[in-house]
C-alpha positions as CSV (number, residue, x, y, z in Angstrom):
1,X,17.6,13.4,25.0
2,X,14.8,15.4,26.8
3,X,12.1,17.5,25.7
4,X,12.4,21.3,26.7
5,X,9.8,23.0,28.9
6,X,8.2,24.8,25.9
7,X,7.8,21.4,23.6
8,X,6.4,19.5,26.9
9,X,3.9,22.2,27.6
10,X,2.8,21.8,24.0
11,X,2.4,18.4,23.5
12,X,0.6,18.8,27.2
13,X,-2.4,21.0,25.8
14,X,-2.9,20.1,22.1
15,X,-5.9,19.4,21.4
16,X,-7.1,18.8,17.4
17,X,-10.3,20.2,16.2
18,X,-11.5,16.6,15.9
19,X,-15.1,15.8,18.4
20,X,-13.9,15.7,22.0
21,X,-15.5,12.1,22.3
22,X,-13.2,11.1,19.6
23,X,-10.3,12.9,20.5
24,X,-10.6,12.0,24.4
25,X,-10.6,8.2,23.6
26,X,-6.9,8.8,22.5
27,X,-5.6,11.7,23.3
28,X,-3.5,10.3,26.2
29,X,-1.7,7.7,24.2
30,X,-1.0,10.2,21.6
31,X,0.7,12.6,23.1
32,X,2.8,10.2,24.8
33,X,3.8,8.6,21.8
34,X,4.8,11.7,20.4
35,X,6.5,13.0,24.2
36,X,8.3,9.7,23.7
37,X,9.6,9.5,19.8
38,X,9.9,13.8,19.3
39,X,13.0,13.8,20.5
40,X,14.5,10.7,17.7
41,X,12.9,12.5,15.2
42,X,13.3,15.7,12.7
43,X,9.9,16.6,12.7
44,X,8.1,19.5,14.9
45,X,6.3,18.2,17.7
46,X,3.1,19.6,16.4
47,X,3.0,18.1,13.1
48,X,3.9,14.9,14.9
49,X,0.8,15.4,17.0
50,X,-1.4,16.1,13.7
51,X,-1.0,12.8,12.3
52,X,-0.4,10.6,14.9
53,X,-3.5,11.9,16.6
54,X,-5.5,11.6,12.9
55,X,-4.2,8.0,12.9
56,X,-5.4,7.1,16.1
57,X,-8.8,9.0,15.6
58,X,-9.3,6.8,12.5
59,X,-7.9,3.6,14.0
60,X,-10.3,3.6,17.2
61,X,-13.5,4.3,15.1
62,X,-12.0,0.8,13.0
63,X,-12.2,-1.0,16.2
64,X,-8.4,-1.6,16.5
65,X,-7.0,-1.8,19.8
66,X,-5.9,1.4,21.7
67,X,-2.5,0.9,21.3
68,X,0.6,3.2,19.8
69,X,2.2,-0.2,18.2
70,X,-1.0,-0.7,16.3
71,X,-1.4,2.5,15.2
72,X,2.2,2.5,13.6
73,X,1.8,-1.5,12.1
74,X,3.1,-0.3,8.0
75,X,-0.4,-1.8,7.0
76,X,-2.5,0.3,9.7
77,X,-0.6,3.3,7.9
78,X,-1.5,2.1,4.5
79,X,-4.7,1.6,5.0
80,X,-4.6,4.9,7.0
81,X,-3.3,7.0,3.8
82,X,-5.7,5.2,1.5
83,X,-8.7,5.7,3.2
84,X,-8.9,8.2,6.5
85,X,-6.8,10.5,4.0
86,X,-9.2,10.2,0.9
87,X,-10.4,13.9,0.8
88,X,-6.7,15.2,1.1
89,X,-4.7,15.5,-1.9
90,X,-1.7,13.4,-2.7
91,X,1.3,15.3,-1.8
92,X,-0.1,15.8,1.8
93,X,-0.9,11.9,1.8
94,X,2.2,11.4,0.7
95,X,3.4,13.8,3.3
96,X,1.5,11.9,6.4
97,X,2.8,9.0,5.3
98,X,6.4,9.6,5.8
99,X,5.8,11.8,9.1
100,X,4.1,8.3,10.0
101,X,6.6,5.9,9.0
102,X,9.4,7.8,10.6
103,X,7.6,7.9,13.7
104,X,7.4,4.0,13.8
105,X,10.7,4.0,13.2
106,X,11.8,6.0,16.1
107,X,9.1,4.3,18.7
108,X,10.4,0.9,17.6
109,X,14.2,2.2,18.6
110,X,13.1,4.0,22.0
111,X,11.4,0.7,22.9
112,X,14.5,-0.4,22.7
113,X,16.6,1.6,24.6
114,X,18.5,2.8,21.9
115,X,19.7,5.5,19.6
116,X,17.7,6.4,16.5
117,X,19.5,4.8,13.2
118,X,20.8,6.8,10.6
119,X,18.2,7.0,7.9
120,X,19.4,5.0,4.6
121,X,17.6,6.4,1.2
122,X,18.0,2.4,0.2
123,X,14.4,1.0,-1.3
124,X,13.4,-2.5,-0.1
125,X,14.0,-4.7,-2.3
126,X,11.2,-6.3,-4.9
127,X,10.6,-9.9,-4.9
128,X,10.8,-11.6,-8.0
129,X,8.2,-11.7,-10.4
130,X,6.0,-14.7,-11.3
131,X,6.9,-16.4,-15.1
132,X,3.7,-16.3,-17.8
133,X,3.4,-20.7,-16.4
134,X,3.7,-19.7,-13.0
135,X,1.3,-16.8,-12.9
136,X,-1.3,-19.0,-15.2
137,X,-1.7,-21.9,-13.6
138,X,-2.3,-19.7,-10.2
139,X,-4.9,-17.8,-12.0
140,X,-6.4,-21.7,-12.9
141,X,-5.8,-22.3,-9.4
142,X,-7.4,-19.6,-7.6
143,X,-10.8,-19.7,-10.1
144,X,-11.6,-23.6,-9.1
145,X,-11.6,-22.8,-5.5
146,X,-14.6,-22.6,-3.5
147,X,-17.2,-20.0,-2.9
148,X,-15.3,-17.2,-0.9
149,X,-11.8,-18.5,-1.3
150,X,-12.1,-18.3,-5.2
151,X,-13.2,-14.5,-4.8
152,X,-10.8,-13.6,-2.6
153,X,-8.0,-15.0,-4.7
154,X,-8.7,-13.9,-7.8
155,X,-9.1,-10.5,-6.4
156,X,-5.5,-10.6,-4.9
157,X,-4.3,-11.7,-7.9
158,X,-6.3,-8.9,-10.4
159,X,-5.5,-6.3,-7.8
160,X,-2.0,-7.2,-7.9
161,X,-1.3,-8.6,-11.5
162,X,-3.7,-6.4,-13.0
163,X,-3.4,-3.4,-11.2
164,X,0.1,-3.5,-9.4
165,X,-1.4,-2.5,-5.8
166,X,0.6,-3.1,-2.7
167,X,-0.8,-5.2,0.0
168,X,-1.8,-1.8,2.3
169,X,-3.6,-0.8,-1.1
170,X,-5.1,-4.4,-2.0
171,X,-6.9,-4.4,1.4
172,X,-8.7,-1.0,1.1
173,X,-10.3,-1.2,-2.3
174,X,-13.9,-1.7,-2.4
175,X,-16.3,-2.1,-5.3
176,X,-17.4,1.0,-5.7
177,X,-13.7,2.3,-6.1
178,X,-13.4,0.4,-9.8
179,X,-15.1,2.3,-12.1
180,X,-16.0,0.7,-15.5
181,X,-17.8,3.9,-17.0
182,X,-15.3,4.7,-20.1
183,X,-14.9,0.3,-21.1
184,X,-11.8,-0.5,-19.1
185,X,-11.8,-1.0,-15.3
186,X,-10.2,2.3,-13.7
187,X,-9.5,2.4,-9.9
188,X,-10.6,5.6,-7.8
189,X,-7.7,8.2,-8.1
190,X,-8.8,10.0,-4.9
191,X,-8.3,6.8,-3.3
192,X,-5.0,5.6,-4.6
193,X,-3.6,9.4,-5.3
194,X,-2.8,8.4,-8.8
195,X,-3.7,6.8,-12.0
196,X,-4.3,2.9,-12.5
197,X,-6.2,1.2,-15.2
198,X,-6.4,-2.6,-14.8
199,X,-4.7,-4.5,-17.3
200,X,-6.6,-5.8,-20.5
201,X,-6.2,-9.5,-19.2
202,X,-7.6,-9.3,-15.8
203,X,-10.4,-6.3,-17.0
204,X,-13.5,-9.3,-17.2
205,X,-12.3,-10.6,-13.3
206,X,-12.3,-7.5,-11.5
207,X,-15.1,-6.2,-12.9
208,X,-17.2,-9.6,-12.1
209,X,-15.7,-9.1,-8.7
210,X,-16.5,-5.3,-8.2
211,X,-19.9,-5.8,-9.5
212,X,-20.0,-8.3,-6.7
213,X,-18.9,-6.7,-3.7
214,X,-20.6,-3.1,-4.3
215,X,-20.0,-1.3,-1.3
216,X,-18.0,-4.1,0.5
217,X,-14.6,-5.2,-0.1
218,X,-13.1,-7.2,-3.1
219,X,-10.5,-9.0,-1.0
220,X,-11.8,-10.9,2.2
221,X,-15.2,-8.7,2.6
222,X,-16.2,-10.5,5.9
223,X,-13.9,-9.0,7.8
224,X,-14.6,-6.6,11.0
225,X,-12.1,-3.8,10.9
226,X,-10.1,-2.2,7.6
227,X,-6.6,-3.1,8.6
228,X,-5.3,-5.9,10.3
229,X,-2.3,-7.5,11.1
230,X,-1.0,-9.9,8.2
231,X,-4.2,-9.6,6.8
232,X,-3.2,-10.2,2.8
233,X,-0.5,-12.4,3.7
234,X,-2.0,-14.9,5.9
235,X,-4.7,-15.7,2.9
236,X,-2.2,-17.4,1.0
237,X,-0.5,-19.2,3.8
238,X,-4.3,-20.6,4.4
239,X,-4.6,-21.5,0.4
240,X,-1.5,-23.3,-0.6
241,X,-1.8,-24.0,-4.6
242,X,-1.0,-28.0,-5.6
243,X,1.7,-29.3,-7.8
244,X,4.7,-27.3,-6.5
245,X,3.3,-24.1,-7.6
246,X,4.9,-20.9,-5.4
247,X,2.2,-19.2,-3.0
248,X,0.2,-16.2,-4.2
249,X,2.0,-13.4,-2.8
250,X,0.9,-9.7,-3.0
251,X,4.3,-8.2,-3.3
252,X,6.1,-11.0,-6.5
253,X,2.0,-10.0,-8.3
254,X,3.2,-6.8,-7.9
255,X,6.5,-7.2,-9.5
256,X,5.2,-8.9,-11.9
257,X,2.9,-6.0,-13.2
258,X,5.9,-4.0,-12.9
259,X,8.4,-6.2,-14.8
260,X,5.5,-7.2,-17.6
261,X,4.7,-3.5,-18.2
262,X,8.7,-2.6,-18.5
263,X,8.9,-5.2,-21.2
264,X,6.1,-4.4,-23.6
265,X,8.7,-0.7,-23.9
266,X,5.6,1.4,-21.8
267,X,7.4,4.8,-21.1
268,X,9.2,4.4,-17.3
269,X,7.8,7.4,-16.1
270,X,3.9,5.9,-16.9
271,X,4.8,3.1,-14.9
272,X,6.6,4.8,-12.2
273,X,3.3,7.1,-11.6
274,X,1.2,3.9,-11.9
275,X,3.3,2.6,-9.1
276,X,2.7,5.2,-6.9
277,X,6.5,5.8,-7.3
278,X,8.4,9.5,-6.7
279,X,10.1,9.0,-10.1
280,X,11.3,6.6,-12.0
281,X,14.5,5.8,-10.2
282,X,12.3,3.8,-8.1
283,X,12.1,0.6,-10.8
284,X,16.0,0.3,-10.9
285,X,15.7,-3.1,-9.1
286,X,12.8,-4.3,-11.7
287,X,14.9,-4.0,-14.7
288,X,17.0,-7.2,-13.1
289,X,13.7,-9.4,-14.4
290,X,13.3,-8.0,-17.7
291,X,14.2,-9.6,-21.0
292,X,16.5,-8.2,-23.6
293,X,15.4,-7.0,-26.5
294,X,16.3,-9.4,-29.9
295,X,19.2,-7.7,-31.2
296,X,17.6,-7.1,-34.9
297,X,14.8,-5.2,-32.8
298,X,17.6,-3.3,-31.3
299,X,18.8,-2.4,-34.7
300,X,15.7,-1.4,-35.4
301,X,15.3,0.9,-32.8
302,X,18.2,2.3,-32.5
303,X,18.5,3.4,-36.3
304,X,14.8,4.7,-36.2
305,X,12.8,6.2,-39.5
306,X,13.5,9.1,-41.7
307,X,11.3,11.9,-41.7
């Protein structure tokens, strides 16, 4: 499939109100990113041009490479949404976001010489949360570590046990975005797009670590750019716990916020917001890991009080 004359010409002169020194550093990749996925996609060529050209803007002044499959890496989009979208509201995040994602998705396929696959509503599936041993002795773990290595994993684990962040959202979050001022650690809303208090048991550790790291990061501050490939993942394939114990993993800590949360009875919609979830729909696969009620408590439930 081709682009008509019209759609070519516009992709041709767009230019964003962004500086012109900015802009000019990418403008030619972008718009042949977008000449090259519009026509695999269901979006207007303009919005395409909007985001992916905000993207690369933000990437460049990161110091990531000029290149369209960085841009489009899931965590360079993350990190993206998180922080070069923090003064737009959440449902336009959101909005970026998918435009983004879908446009990965098509560059991936043209690369490939191939038709654009039919788009399956099917979530990914969770991995399996950690058990109360499992997730204990990694905290034990991670706090006898060394100097850096114990902050970083601790702050994996509190961002991701305590707070249920993914790893786009574990990367981006700096000191000053946990805010301590009403007693419990709350993380900035402008930042995630919604509401996350840190969990009573990991409150003390992430607000040692925030306390820490000001201005700089919790989770590997030494690092040169914001996003980066593999960055949460290859920490724990560098710090591999003793004894048999499973690797720390950004994704099972989330689960396993998710899962613990769902078993104390807290209302699935509060947790589905927490999650940065569309609805509650979304923590279907979660219910897998949680326990069954005693059947007495069931009773209880079930029959209620009188009024």
């Amino acid at each position: 499939m081709t682009l008509s004359p019209e759609i070519s010409a516009r992709i041709r002169d767009y230019r964003p109100r962004t500086p012109s020194q900015w802009w000019d550093a990418v403008a030619e990749q972008v718009r042949a990113t977008v000449a090259a996925v519009a026509p695999a996609t269901c979006y207007e060529a303009r919005r395409l041009l909007h985001a992916v050209g905000r993207l690369a803007v933000w990437a460049d002044q990161q110091g990531l490479p000029r290149e369209p499959g960085t841009w489009l890496r899931t965590e360079t989009i993350d990190a993206f949404v998180l922080s070069g979208c923090a003064n737009l509201d959440g449902s336009t995040v959101q909005t970026y976001r998918a435009w983004l994602r879908r446009t990965r998705e098509a560059l991936v396929w043209v690369q490939r010489g191939e038709a654009p696959p039919v788009r399956i509503s099917s979530p990914r599936k969770p991995q399996p949360p950690y058990n109360k041993g499992e997730l204990a002795a990694l905290r034990a773990w991670a706090g006898h570590l060394p100097g850096q290595a114990r902050r970083d994993g601790l702050a994996l684990m509190a961002l991701g046990a305590g707070c249920g962040l993914t790893p786009g959202e574990v990367a981006a979050i700096r000191g000053r975005h946990v805010d301590t001022a009403c007693g419990v650690p709350v993380l900035d809303e402008s930042l995630l797009g919604r509401l996350v208090a840190c969990r009573a048991a990991w409150a003390p550790i992430l607000t040692e670590l925030a306390e820490t790291a000001g201005a700089g990061y919790l989770f590997r501050p030494g690092r040169k750019v914001e996003a980066a490939k593999n960055l949460v993942s290859s920490w724990p394939a560098r710090h591999q716990p003793p004894n048999g114990l499973p690797r720390l993993s950004a994704r099972r800590l989330r689960s396993t916020w998710i899962v613990t949360l769902l078993a104390e009875g807290i209302n699935p919609t509060v947790v589905a917001d927490a999650a940065g979830m569309s609805s509650p729909s979304g923590l279907a696969p979660y219910h897998a890991w949680v326990p069954s009620l005693p059947r007495e408590e069931v009773i209880r439930l079930l029959h209620g009080h009188r009024r």
